[in-house]
Structure formats: C-alpha cells, structure tokens
N, C-alpha and C positions, 0 to 999 in steps of 0.2 A: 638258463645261463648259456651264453654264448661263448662256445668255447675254439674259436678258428686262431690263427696264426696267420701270419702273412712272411711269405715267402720270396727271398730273390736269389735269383739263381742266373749264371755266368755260362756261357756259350760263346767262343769264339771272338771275346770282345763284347756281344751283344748282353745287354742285362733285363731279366723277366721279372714282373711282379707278380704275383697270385696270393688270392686267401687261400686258406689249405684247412681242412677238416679234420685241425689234428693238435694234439694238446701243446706240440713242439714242433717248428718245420723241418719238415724232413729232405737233409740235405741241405747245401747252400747254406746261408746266412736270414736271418730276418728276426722277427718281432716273435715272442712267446705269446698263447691265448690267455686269456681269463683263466686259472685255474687254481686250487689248492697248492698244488704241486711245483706251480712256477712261482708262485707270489713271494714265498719266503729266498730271493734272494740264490735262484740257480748260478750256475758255473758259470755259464754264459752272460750273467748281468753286465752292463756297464761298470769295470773298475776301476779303468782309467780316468775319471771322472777328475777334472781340476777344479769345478766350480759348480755351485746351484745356484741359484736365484729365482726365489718364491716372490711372487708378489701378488696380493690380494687387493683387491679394488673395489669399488660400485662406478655406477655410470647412473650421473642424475640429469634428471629435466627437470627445467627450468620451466611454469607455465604460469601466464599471467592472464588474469581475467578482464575482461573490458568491466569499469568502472570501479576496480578494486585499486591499491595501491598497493598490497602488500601481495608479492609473486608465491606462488608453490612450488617446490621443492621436492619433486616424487624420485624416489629410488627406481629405474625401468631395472637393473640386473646388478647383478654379480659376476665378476669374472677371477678366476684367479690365472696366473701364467707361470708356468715354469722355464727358465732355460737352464738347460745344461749343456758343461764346455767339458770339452775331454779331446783325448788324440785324437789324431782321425788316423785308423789303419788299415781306410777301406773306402768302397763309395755306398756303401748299404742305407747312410741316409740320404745321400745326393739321388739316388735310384727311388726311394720313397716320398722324396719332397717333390722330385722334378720330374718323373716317370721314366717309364722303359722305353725299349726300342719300339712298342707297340701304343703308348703312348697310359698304359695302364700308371695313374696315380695313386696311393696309400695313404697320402695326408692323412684322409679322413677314417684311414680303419675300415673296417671291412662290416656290411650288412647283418644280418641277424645269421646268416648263411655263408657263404663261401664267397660272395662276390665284393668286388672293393664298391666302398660310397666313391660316389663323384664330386660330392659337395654341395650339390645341386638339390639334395634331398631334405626334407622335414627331420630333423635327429629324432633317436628313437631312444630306446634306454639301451641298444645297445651301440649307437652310434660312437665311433672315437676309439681310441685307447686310454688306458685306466694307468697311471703312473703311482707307483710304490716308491715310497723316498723314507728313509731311514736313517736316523744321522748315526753319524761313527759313535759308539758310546752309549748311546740310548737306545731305550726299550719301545718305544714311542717308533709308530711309522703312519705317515701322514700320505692319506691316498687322494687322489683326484684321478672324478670319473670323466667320461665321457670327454676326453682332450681332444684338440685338433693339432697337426704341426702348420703353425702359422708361419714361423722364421729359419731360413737355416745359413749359416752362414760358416764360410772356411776362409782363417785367417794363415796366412804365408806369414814367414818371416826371416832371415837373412842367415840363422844358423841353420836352416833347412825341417825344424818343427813346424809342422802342421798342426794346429787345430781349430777343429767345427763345434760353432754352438746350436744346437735346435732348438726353437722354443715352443712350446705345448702352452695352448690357450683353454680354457673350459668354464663353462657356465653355469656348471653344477657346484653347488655347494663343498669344500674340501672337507673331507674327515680324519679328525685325529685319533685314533686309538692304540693301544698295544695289540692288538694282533690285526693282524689282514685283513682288510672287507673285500670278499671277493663276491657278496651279495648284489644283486641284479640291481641298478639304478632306477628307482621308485618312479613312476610316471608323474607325480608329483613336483619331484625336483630336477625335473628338466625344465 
C-alpha cells in the first residue's frame, strides 16, 4: 500500500509541492495518504463543500467493416468524474493543479514513492488520488481509485464569495460499499 501525502508549503510568497512519506503532511496544508486512519472522514476533510457531481460514463467506438452494413459498437473504457465545489480559503488547489514556484505539479498524485507523476507516465495501481464520498445521512461511501485533477476552476462573484471547483477523472472502476476500500487498485482494473 502506498502510503505518501503530498504536501504544500508557503515561504515568503513562494509556494512548494512535495510527496512526503508520511501518513499526514507535516506542516503546511495538502492532501492526506492512503490510509486506515485518514479514510473515515478526518478533521481536516473538505466541509465546506456546496456541491458533488458524480458522473459515470463509457466511451464507445464506432467500427465498421469493409463489405458489412451493419457497424460495431465496442466499449474502449470507463470513466467516472467527480467535481467538487466548495469555498475557496486558500490556494492549496491552484498550487496542485497549476504548480509551484519550481514548477513541481500534483495533478497526478504522487509515484509509488515519494516523488510526484508528471503525467507523462504508464498509471500504476498506485497512480492518482483515491476520493471517499459519503453522503450526509448514509452509511454507504462510494470510492474512486486511481483519479486525476483534470478541471479546476475559481468562480468570483460581486458579493465578494469565492468559490473553486476541481474535477477528479478516473478510469477505474467506482466502488460502493459501507466501509472504506483502502485496498491496493488490482492490476486488473487499471
């Protein structure tokens, strides 16, 4: 199990990113790891949250045969996508979607190790971040592995609220259960 955090941290103005080898970043602001401990819903989670929006997909091809008439129809994936909208009372996703002052990016979560993906890599089962979503009321919490931040956006508006939606893409399969999967992503279901 891959258990790193990713970390950003403030200096004079300037903002850092770093994985960190540690069940919770220490210091500064950032993302919790994979863990027992963090899953159920820490102190620290998103509360201010005003909106979800789950949306589950396929992506199909079209493929037609020379001398047939009738086309194929093949499923190539799966995607699901999350966004979430919430205050913004901070730049800790703008610093992860867009990078630091060293030009370090997080989109993609952090390596098996300590070091961040670039994007540029083959996903792994530890690739991405793993989102826990839990509705108010229910016992039921519905995970997706292996996400990317694909969207982030910060909306202004004239009474002077702020808020940012990020959206988390993934190709793995979501699963619903009553308690946590904080089991390693199958090589299978990548």
């Amino acid at each position: 199990m891959s258990n790193h955090s990713i970390k950003v941290s403030e200096s004079s103005g300037d903002y850092a990113v770093v994985g960190e080898a540690a069940v919770v970043p220490g210091g500064g602001f950032g993302i919790n790891a994979r863990a027992a401990a963090n899953a159920v819903f820490a102190d620290d989670a998103l509360v201010d949250i005003t909106g979800v929006d789950i949306g589950i997909g396929a992506m199909d091809e079209d493929i037609d045969y020379l001398g047939h008439n009738t086309p194929l129809k093949a499923e190539v994936r799966k995607n699901t996508t999350v966004t979430l909208t919430f205050k913004r009372k901070n730049v800790v996703f703008d610093v992860l979607y867009t990078g630091d002052k060293n030009g370090n990016i997080a989109r993609w979560g952090t390596t098996s190790g300590t070091a961040l993906n670039t994007g540029l890599e083959e996903p792994t089962t530890y690739y991405g971040y793993r989102l826990y979503i839990q509705m108010k009321g229910s016992n039921e919490i519905f995970t997706i592995k292996n996400c990317q931040m694909t969207a982030s956006n910060i909306t202004l508006s004239p009474d002077g609220t702020q808020e940012q939606s990020i959206e988390f893409t993934s190709m793995v399969q979501p699963k619903l259960n009553s308690t946590v999967d904080v089991a390693d992503t199958g090589d299978g279901e990548i």
